[in-house]
PATOR-319477 format. One line per field, with one value per residue: x, y, z of N, C-alpha, C, CB in turn; residue in one letter. Coordinates in steps of 0.02 Angstrom, whole numbers, padded with zeros to 5 digits. Glycine has a CB too. Example, Ala and Ser with C-alpha at 12.3 -4.5 7.8 and 13.67 -1.06 7.14 Angstrom:
<rs>
n_x <- 00660 00642
n_y <- -00284 -00112
n_z <- 00390 00354
ca_x <- 00615 00684
ca_y <- -00225 -00053
ca_z <- 00390 00357
c_x <- 00660 00645
c_y <- -00165 00002
c_z <- 00390 00394
cb_x <- 00565 00704
cb_y <- -00224 -00030
cb_z <- 00452 00286
code <- a s
</rs>
This chain:
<rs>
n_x <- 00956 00852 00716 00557 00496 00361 00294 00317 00259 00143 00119 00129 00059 -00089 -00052 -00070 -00204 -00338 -00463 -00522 -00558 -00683 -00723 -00806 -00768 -00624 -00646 -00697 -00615 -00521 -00562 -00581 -00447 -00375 -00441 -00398 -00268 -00274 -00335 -00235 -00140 -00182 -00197 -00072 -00047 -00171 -00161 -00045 00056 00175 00199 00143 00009 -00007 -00104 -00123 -00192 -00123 -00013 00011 00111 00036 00152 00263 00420 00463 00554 00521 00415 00415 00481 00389 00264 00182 00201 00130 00152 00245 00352 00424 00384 00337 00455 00364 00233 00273 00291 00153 00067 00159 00138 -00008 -00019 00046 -00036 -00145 -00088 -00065 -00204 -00224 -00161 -00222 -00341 -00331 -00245 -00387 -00445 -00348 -00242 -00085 00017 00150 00139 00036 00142 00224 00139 00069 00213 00261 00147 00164 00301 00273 00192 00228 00279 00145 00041 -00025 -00097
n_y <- 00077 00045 -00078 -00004 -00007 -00099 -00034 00098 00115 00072 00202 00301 00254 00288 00442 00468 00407 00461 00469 00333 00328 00265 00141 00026 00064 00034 -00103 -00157 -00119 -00199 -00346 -00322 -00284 -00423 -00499 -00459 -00484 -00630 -00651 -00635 -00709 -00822 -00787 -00780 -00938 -00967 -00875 -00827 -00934 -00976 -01012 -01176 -01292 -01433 -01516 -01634 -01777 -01759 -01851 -01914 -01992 -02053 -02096 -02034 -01936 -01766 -01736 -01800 -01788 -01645 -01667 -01748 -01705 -01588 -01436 -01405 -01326 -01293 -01219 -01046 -00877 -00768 -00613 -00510 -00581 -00586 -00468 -00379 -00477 -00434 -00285 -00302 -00375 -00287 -00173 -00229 -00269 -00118 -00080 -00155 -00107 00003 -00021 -00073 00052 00134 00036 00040 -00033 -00102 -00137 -00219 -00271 -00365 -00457 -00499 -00554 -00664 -00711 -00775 -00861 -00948 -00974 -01058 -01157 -01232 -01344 -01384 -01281 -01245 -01343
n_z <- 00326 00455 00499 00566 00722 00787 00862 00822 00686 00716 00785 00679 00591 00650 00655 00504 00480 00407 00342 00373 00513 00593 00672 00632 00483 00477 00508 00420 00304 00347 00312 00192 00129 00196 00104 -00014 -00005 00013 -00109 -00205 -00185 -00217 -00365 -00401 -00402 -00486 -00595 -00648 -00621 -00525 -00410 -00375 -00305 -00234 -00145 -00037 00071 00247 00307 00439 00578 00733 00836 00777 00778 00839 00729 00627 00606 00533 00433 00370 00348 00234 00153 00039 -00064 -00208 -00291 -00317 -00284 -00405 -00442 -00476 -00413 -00272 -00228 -00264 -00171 -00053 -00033 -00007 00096 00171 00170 00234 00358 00388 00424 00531 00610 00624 00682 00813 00886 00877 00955 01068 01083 01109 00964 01010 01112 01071 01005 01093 01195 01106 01068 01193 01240 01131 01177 01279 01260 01153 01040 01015 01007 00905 00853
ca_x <- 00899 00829 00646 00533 00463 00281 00254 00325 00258 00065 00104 00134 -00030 -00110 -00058 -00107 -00258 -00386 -00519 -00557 -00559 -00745 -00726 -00825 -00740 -00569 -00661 -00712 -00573 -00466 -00576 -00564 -00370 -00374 -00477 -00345 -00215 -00286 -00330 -00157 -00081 -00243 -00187 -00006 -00065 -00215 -00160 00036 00080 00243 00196 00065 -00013 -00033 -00121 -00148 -00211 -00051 00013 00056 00077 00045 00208 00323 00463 00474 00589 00508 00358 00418 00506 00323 00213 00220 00156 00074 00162 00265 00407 00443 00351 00415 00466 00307 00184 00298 00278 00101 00084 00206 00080 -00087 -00005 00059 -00100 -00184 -00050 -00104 -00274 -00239 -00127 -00274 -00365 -00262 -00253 -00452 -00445 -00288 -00212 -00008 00018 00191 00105 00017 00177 00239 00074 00086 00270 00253 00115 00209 00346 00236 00140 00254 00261 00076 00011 -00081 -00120
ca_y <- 00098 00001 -00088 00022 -00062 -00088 00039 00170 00102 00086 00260 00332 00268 00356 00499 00444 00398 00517 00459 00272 00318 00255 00093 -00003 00093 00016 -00171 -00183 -00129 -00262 -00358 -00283 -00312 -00474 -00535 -00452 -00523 -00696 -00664 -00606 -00785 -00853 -00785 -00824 -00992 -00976 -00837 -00844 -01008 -00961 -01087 -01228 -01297 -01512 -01540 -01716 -01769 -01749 -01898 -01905 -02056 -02052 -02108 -01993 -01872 -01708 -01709 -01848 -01738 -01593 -01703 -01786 -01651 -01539 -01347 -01413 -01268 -01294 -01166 -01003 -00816 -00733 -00553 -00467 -00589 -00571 -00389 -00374 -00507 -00400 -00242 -00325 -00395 -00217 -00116 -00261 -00234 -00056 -00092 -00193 -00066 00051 -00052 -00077 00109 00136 00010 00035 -00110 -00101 -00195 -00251 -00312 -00441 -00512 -00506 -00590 -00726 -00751 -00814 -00930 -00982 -01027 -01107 -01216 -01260 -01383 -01409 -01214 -01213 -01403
ca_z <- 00365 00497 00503 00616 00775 00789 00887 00771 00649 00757 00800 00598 00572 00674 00617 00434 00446 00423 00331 00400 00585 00606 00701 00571 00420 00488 00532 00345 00277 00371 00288 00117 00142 00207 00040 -00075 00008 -00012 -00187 -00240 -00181 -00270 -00422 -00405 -00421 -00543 -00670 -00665 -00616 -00509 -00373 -00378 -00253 -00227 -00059 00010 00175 00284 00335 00513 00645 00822 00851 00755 00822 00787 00662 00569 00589 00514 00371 00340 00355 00196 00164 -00029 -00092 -00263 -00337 -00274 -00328 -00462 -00403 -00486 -00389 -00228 -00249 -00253 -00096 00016 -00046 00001 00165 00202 00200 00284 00419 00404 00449 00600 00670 00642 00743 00856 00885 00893 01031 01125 01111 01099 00917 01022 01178 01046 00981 01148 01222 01051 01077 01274 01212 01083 01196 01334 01218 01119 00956 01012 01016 00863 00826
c_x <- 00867 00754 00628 00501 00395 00274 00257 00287 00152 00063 00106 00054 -00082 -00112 -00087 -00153 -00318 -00473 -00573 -00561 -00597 -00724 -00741 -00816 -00681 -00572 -00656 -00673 -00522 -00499 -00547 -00487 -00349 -00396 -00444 -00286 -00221 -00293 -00268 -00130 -00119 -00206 -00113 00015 -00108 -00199 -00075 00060 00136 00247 00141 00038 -00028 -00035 -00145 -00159 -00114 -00074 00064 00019 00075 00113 00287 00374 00425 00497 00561 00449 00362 00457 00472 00279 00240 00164 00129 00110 00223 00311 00402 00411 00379 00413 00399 00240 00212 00288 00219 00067 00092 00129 00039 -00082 00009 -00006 -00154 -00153 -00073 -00161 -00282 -00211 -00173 -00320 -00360 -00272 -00334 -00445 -00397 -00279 -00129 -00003 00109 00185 00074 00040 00218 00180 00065 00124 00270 00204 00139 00273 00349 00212 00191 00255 00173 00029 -00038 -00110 -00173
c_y <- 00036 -00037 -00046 -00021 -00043 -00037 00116 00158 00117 00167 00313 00313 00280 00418 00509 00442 00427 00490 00416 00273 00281 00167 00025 00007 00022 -00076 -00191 -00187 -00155 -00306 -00375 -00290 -00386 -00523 -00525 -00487 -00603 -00698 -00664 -00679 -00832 -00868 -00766 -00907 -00991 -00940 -00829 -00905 -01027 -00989 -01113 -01239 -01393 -01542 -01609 -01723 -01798 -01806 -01884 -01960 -02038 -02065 -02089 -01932 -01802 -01695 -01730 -01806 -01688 -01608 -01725 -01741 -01592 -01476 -01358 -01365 -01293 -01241 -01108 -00937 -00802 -00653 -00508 -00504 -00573 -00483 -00384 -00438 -00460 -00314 -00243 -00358 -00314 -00167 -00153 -00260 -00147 -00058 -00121 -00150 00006 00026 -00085 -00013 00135 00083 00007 00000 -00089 -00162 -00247 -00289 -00399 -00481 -00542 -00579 -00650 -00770 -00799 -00848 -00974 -01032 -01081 -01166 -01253 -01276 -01395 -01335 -01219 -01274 -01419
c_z <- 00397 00499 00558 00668 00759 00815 00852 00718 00657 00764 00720 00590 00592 00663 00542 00429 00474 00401 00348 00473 00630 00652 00651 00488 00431 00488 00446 00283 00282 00325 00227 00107 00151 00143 -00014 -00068 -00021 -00085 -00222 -00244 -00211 -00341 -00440 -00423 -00495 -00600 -00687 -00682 -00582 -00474 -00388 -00308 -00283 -00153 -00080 00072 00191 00314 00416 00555 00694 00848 00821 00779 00825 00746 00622 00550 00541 00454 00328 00300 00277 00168 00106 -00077 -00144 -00292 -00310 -00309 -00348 -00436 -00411 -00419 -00301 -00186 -00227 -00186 -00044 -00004 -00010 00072 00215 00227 00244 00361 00449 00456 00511 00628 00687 00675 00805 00893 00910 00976 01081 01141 01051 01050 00958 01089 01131 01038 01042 01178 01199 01076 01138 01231 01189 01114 01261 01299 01165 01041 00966 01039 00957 00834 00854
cb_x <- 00848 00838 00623 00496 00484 00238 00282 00400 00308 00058 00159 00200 -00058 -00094 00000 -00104 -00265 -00357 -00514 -00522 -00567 -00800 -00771 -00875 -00707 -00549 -00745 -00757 -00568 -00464 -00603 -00586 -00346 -00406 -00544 -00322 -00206 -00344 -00366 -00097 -00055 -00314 -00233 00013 -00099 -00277 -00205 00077 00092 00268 00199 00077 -00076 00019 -00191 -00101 -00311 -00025 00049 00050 00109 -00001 00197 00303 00543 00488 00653 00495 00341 00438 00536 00276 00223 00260 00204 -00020 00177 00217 00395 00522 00324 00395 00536 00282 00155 00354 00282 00077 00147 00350 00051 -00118 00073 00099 -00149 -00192 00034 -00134 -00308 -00215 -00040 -00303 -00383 -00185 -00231 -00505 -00460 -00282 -00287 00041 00025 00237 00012 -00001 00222 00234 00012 00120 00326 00222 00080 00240 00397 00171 00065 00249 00314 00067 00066 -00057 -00079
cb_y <- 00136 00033 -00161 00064 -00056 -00132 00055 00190 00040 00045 00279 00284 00237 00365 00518 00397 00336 00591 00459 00207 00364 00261 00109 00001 00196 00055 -00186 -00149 -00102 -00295 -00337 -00192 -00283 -00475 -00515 -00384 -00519 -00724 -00618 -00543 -00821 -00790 -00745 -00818 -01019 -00961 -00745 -00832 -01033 -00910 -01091 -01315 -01232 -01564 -01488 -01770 -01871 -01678 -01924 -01816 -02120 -02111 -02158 -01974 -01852 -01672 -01720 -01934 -01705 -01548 -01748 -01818 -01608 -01583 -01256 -01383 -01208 -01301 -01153 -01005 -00767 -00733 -00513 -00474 -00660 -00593 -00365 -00373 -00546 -00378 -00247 -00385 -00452 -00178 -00078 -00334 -00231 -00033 -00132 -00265 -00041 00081 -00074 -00078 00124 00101 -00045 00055 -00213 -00110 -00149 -00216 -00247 -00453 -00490 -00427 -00558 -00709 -00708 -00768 -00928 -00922 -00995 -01074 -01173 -01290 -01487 -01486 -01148 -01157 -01453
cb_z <- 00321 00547 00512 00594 00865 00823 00960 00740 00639 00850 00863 00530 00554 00707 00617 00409 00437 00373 00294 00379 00606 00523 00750 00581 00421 00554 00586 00323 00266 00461 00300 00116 00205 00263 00023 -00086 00083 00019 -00222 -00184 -00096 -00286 -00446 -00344 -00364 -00527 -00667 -00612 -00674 -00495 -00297 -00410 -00231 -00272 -00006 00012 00229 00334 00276 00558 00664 00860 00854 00710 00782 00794 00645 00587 00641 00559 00381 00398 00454 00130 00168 -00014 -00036 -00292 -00417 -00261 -00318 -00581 -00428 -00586 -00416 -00254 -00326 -00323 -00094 -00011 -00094 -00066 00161 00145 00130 00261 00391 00342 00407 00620 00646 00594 00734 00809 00820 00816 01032 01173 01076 01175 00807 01013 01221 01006 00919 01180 01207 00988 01082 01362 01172 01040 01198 01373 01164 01146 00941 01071 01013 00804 00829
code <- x x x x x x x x x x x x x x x x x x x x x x x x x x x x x x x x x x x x x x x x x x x x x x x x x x x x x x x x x x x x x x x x x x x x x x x x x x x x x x x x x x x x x x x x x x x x x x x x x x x x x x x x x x x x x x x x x x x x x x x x x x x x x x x x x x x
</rs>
C-alpha cells in the first residue's frame, strides 16, 4: 500500500473532523500537538535515555566548504530511539500533521501547494535558505 498524497490525505480530514472545525478550536490544538510532540522527544531524552543530547556552540569558519561544513557542524543528538519512543514521536507528529491539514482546510490553502511553494525556495536559496 502506497503513502497517500497530501491532498488525500488534506481531503480525509476534512471529512473527519467534526468536532474542532472552529478556527480557534483547530489553532490551539496545533498547538496542543505541537507541545506533545516536543515533549515526547523531551522525554526520549529525559525519562528513557535512548538518545542524549551534547550541544556545543557549533564551530564553523568563514572559510569552510560545504562539505567541511556539513562534516563540522553537528545535530547534538546521541544514539538512536528505541522503537517504543519512536512510536510515540511518529503519533504526536501525526495528529500534529492532522491539525495543520485542518487548518489548512479552514483556510484554503492546498497542504501540496506549501511543499511545492517550500521546495522552489528551497531550491533557489539554496545551502543558505534557512541560515
Amino acid at each position: 500500500m502506497s503513502a497517500p498524497s497530501l491532498q488525500s490525505f488534506q481531503e480525509q480530514v476534512s471529512e473527519l473532523l467534526l468536532r474542532h472545525r472552529s478556527l480557534l478550536d483547530v489553532l490551539s490544538k496545533m498547538g496542543q500537538t505541537n507541545a506533545a510532540a516536543v515533549r515526547s522527544v523531551t522525554k526520549s531524552v529525559t525519562e528513557c535515555g535512548c538518545i542524549e543530547l551534547h550541544a556545543t556552540k557549533q564551530d564553523f569558519e568563514p572559510g569552510m566548504n560545504l562539505q567541511q561544513a556539513k562534516e563540522t557542524i553537528a545535530k547534538h543528538v546521541h544514539g538512536e530511539l528505541c522503537e517504543n519512543c519512536r512510536d510515540i514521536i511518529t503519533n504526536e507528529l501525526g495528529r500534529n500533521l492532522f491539525y495543520m491539514s485542518a487548518l489548512c482546510n479552514l483556510l484554503d490553502i492546498n497542504m501540496e501547494e506549501i511543499v511545492e511553494r517550500e521546495s522552489q525556495k528551497c531550491a533557489t536559496l539554496g545551502f543558505f535558505n534557512l541560515s
